[in-house]
C-alpha positions as CSV (number, residue, x, y, z in Angstrom):
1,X,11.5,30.2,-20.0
2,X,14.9,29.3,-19.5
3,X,15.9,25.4,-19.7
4,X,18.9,22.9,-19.8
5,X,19.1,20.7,-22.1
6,X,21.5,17.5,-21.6
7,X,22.4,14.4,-24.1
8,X,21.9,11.3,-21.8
9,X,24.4,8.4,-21.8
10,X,28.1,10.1,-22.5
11,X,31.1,8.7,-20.8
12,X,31.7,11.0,-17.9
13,X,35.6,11.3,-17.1
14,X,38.1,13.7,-15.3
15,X,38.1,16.3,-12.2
16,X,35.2,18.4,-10.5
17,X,35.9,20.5,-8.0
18,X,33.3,21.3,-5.0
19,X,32.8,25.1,-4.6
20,X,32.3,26.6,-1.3
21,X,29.2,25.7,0.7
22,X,25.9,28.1,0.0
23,X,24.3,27.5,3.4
24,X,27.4,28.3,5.3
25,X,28.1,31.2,3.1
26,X,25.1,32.4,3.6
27,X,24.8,32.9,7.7
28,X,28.1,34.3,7.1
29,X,27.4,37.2,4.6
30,X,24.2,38.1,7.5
31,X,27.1,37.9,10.0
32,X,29.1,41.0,8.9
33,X,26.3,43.3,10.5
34,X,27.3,42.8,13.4
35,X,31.0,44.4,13.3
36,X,31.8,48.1,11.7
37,X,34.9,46.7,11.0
38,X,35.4,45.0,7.2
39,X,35.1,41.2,7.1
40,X,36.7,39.5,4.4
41,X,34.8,36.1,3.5
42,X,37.2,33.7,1.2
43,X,35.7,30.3,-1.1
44,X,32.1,32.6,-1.5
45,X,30.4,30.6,-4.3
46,X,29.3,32.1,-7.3
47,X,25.2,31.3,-6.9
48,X,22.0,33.4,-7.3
49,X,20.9,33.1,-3.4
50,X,24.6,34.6,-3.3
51,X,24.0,37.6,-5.5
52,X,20.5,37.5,-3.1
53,X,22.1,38.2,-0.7
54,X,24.4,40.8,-1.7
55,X,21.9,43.0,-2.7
56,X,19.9,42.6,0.4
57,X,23.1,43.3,2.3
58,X,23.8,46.2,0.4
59,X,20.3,47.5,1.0
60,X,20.9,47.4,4.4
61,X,23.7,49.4,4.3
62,X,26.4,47.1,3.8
63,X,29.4,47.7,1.0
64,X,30.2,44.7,-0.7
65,X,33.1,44.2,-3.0
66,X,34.7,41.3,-5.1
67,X,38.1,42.2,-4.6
68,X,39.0,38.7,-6.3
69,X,36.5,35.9,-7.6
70,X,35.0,34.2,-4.6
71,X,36.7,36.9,-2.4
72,X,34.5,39.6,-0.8
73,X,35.2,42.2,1.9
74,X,31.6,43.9,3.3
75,X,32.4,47.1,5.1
76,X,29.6,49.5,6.6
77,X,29.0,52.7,3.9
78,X,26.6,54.6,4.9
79,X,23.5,55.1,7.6
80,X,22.0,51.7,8.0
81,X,18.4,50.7,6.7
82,X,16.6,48.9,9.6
83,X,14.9,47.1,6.6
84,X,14.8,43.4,4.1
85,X,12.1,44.4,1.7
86,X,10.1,42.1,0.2
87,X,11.6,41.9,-3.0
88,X,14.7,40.9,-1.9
89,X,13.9,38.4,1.0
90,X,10.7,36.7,-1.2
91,X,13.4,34.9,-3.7
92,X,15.1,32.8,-0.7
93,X,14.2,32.0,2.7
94,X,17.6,32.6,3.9
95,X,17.0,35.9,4.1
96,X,15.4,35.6,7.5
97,X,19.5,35.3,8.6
98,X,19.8,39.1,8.7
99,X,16.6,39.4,11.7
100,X,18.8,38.6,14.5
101,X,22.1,40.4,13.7
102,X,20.2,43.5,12.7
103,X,18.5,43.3,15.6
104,X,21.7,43.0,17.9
105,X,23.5,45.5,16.2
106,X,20.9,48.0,15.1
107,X,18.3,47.5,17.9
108,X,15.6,47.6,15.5
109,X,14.4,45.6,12.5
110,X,11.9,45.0,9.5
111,X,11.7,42.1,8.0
112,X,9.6,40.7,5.1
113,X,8.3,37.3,5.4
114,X,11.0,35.1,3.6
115,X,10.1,33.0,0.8
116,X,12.2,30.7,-1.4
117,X,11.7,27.4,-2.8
118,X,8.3,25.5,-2.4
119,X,9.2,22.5,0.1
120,X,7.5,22.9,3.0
121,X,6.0,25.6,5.5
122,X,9.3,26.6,7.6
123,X,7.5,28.7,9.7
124,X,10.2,31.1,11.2
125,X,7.5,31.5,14.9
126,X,10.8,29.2,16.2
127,X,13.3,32.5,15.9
128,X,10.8,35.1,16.5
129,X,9.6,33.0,20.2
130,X,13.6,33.0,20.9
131,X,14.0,36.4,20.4
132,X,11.3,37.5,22.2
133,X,12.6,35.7,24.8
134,X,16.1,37.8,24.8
135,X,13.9,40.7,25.4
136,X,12.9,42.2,21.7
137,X,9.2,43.5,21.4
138,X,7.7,41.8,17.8
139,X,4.8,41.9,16.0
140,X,3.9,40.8,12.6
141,X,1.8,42.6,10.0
142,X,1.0,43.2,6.6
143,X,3.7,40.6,5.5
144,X,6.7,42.5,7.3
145,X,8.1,41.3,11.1
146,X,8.7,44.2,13.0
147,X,10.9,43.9,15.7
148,X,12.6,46.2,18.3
149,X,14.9,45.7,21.0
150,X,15.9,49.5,22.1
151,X,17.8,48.9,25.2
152,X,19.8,45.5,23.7
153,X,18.7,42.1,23.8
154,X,19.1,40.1,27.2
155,X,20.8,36.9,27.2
156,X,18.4,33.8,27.4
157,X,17.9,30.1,28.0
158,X,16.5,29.1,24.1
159,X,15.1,25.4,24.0
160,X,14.0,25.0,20.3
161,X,10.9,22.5,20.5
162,X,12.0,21.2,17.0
163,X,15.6,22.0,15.6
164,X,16.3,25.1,13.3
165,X,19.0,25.7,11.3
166,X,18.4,29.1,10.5
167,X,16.7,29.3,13.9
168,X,20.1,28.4,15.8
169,X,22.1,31.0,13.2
170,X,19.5,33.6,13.8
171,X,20.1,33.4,17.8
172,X,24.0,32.8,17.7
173,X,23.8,36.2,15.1
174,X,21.8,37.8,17.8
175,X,23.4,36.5,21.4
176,X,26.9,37.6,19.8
177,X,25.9,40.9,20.6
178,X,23.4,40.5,23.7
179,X,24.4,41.5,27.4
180,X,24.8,38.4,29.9
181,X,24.8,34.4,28.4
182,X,22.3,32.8,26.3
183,X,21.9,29.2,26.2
184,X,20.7,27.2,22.9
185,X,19.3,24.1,23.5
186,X,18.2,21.5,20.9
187,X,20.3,23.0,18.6
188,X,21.3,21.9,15.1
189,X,24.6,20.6,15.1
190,X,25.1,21.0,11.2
191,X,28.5,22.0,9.6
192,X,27.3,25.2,8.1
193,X,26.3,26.4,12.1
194,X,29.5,25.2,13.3
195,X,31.4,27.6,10.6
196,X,29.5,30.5,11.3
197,X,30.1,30.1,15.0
198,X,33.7,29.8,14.0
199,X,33.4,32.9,12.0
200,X,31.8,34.9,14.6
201,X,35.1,33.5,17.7
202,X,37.1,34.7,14.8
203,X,35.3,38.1,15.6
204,X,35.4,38.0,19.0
205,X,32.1,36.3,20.2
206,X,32.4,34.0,22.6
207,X,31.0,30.9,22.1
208,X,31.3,26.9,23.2
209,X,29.4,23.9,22.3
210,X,29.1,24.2,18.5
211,X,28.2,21.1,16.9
212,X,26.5,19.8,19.4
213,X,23.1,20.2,21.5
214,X,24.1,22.9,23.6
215,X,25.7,25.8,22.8
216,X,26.8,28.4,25.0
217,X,27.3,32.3,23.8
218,X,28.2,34.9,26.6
219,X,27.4,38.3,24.6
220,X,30.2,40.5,23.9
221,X,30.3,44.9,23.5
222,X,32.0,44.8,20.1
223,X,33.1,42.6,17.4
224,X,36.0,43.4,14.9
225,X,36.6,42.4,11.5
226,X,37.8,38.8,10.4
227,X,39.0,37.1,7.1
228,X,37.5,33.5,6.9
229,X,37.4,31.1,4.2
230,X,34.1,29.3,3.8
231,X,33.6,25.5,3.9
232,X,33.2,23.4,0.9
233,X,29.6,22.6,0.0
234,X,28.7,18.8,1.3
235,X,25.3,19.2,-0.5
236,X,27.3,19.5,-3.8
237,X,29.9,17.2,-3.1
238,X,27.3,14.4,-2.0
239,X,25.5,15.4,-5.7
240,X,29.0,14.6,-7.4
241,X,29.2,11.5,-5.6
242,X,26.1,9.7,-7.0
243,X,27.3,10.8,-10.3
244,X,30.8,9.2,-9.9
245,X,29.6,6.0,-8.7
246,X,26.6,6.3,-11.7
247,X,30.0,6.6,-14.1
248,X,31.8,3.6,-12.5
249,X,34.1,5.8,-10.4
250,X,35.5,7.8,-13.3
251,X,34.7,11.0,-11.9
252,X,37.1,12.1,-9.4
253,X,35.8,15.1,-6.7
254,X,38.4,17.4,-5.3
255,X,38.1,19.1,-2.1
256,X,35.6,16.6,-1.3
257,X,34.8,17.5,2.6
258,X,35.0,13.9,3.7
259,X,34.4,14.5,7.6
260,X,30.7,16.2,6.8
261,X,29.2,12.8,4.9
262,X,30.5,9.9,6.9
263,X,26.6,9.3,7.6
264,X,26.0,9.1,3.3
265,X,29.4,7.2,3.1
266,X,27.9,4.2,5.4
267,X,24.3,4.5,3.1
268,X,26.6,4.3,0.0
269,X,27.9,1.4,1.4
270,X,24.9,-0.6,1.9
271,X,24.3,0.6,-1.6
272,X,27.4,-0.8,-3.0
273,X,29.0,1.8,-3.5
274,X,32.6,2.5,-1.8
275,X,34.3,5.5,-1.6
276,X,38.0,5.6,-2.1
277,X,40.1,8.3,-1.0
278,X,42.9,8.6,-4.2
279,X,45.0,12.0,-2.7
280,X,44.5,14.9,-0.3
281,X,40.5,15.7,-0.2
282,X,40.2,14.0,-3.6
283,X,37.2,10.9,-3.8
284,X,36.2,8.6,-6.7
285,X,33.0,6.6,-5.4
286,X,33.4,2.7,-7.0
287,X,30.4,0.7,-7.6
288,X,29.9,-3.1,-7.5
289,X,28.7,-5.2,-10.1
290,X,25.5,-5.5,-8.7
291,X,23.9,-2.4,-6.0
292,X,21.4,-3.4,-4.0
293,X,18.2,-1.9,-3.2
294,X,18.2,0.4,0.6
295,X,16.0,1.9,2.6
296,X,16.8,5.8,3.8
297,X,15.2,8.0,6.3
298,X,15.9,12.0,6.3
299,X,17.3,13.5,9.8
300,X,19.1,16.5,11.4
301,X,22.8,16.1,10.5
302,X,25.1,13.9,11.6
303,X,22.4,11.9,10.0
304,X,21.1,11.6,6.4
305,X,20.4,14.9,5.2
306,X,17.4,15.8,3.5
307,X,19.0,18.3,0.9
308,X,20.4,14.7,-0.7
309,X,17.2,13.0,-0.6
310,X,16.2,13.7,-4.7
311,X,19.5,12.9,-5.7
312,X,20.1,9.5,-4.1
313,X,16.1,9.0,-5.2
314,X,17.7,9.0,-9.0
315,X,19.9,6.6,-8.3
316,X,18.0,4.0,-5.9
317,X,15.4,4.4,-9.5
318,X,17.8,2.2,-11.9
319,X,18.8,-0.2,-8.4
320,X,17.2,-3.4,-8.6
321,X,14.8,-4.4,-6.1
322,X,12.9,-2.1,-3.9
323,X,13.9,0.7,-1.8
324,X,12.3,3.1,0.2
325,X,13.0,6.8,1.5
326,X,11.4,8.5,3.9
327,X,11.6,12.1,4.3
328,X,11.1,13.2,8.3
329,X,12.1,16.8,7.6
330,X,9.9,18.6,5.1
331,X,6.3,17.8,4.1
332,X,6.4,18.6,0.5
333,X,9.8,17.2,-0.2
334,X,8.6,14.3,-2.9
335,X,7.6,17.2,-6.2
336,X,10.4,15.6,-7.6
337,X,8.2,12.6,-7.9
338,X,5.7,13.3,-11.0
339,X,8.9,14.6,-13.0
340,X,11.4,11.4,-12.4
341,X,8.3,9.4,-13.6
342,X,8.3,11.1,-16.5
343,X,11.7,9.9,-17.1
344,X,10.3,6.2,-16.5
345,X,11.1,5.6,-13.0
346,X,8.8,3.5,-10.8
347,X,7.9,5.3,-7.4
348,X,5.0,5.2,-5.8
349,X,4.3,7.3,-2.6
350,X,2.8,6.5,0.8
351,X,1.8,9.3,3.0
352,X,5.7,10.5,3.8
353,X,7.7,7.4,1.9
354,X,9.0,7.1,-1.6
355,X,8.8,3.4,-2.7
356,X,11.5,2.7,-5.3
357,X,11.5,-0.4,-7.7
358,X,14.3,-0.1,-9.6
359,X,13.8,0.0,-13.9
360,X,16.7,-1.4,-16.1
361,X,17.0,2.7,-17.4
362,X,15.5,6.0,-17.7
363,X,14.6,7.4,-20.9
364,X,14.7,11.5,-22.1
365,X,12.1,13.5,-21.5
366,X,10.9,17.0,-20.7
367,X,11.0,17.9,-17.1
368,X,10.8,20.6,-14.5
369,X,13.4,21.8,-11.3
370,X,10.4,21.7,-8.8
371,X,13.0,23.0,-6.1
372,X,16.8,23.5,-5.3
373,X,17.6,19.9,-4.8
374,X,15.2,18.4,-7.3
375,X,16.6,20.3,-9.9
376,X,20.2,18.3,-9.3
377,X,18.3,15.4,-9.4
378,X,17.1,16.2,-13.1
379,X,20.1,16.7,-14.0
380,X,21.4,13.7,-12.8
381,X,18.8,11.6,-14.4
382,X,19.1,13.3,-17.7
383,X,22.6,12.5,-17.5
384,X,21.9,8.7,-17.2
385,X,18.9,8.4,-19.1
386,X,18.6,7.4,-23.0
387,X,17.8,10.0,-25.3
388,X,17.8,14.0,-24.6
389,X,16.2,15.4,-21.6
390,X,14.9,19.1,-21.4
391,X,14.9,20.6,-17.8
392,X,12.8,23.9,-16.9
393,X,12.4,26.6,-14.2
394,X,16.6,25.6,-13.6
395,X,16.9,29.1,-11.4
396,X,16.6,26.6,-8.6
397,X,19.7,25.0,-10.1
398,X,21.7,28.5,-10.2
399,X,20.4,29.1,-6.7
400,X,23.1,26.3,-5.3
401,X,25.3,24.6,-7.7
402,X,27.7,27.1,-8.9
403,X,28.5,26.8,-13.0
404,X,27.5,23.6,-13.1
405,X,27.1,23.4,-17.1
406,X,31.1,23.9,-16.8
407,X,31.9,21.7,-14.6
408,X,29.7,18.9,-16.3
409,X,31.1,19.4,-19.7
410,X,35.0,19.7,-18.7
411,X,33.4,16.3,-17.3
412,X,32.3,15.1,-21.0
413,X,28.8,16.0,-20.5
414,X,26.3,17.4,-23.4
415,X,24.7,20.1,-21.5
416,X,23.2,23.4,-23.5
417,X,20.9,25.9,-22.2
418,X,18.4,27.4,-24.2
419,X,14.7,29.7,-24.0
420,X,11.7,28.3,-24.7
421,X,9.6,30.8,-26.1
422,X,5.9,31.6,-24.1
């Protein structure tokens, strides 16, 4: 088993730079179904859902080349597989992004039910109910979704009873491509669906309203190729931000996407904590003497995201006084719990709150990644924390922070991975 081992405590100094964002890369990569003409995608981070999704891609039928690192162009190869096996889509939920364009484009699809990391149910009936109502004929059994749309799909008027993500990117995917207009109501307003809907009008589809409740997609015949550069990661860049204002500013983050986090800026703030813009897209965060103790609650962007919940969890644990978080988005968001304990944290959890009293420091101690998110905030913790701390099960942490033992020892960090023998 593999783990990461970090020396807690070391003056952390210098430059990090934030890599393109996974969950915009992501929709993006499913995206090039939907033309025959190559797609260049620019900023693609180097991450294991990436390499996911590559291969499932190229299963499909899709050609995918590095022509430079971070630089892809996907091109169609060959006869197209109607099919996401289950040993492709099983290691990440984001897999569920190739149903609607395959659907659009190839009027037929198979689809294993996704899996990925352990937060919560997802259930994915949201996209399949929307795409039912465009017209396609679905049924699910034996673990696969089969769905079939032979004439095209229809547009439709989608109203999500409870926002998607994916759910919104699956149905922009598929109305890009659907004869008449389809209407998406209640529908997520995040970054990462605003970039693919940029994307796709790069392509041709023709679409209005991104980033906000409504968005309107009038289906198009055809869409051509496209070079796009993908967004930097706000998940990542929000991570780097607890750790500079953990090391009294001294870490500075570069390409910090500054308009994606004003909501975590204004937390920080209550926090103590004040970012300070020191040259173009470059952020050190500056702490006070004292921080005081906050209370958070998880929701849909613009709010506070949920994907920073573990993180900011770390650092509320060594804030005098008592704060809370509550998590409103997934059910089984607090596994990072048990292990930050283990560090010596204080938390204590009631039904879907976190209560935080804040110990004078952490100390080492062996600990596992539960999830994607969790894992950073391990890291984090080990980082802060007295003594040596041992992380396992850190494929979570290569499934969305790309070379981040690099970019924490250019930082001054003491990080080493190792295998624990079973």
């Amino acid at each position: 088993m593999e783990y990461l081992e970090i020396e807690g405590q070391k003056d952390l100094r210098g430059v990090v730079e934030i890599s393109g964002a996974k969950n915009a890369a992501l929709p993006c990569m499913a995206a090039t179904i939907l033309s025959d003409e190559p797609v260049i995608l620019e900023n693609v981070p180097d991450l294991l859902d990436i390499s996911t999704m590559k291969e499932l891609l190229e299963y499909i039928g899709i050609q995918v080349e590095e022509i430079q690192p971070h630089r892809f162009i996907f091109s169609h190869g060959k006869m197209p597989s109607f099919e996401a096996p289950y040993e492709l889509v099983s290691k990440m939920r984001a897999s569920i992004l190739v149903l609607g364009a395959m659907l659009a484009r190839y009027k037929a699809a198979k689809v294993a039910l996704p899996g990925g990391c352990s937060i919560g149910t997802r259930p994915v009936d949201l996209h399949l109910k929307a795409l039912e109502k465009m017209g396609a004929k679905i049924k699910v059994e034996h673990g696969y979704i089969y769905a079939e749309a032979p004439y095209g799909l229809k547009g439709a008027e989608i109203n999500f009873e409870k926002i998607t993500v994916t759910g919104t990117e699956n149905i922009l995917m598929a109305a890009a491509l659907a004869e008449g207009e389809t209407i998406i109501k209640n529908a997520a307003k995040e970054p990462e669906v605003v970039d693919l809907a940029v994307m796709l009008k790069k392509m041709g589809a023709r679409i209005e309203g991104e980033g906000t409740d409504t968005i309107y997609v009038k289906g198009v015949k055809k869409l051509s190729g496209t070079t796009h550069s993908i967004i930097p990661d706000r998940i990542e860049a929000g991570t780097f931000a607890v750790l500079s204002a953990l090391f009294d500013g001294q870490i500075i983050i570069d390409k910090y996407p500054e308009e994606y986090l004003k909501f975590v800026h204004q937390i920080l703030k209550q926090i103590g904590i004040t970012p300070v813009k020191i040259g173009e897209a470059q952020f050190i965060f500056k702490p006070e003497n004292s921080l005081r103790p906050v209370n958070i609650e998880t929701k849909e962007y613009p709010y506070f995201p949920t994907d920073l919940q573990a993180q900011f969890m770390t650092l509320l644990s060594v804030v005098k006084g008592t704060s809370t978080v509550t998590e409103n988005i997934f059910e089984n968001r607090f596994m990072h719990v048990p292990e930050l304990k283990r560090l010596g944290a204080d938390i204590e959890i009631k039904e879907k709150t976190a209560i935080i009293n804040g110990v004078e420091k952490l100390s080492g101690a062996e600990v596992k990644a539960t999830d994607l998110r969790a894992s950073a905030a391990m890291v984090i913790a080990g980082l802060i924390a007295e003594g040596t701390t041992r992380i396992y099960d850190i494929y979570h942490l290569d499934r969305g922070y790309e070379n981040i033992d690099y970019k924490l020892s250019k930082l001054g960090a003491r990080v080493s991975r190792g295998i624990q023998e079973l």
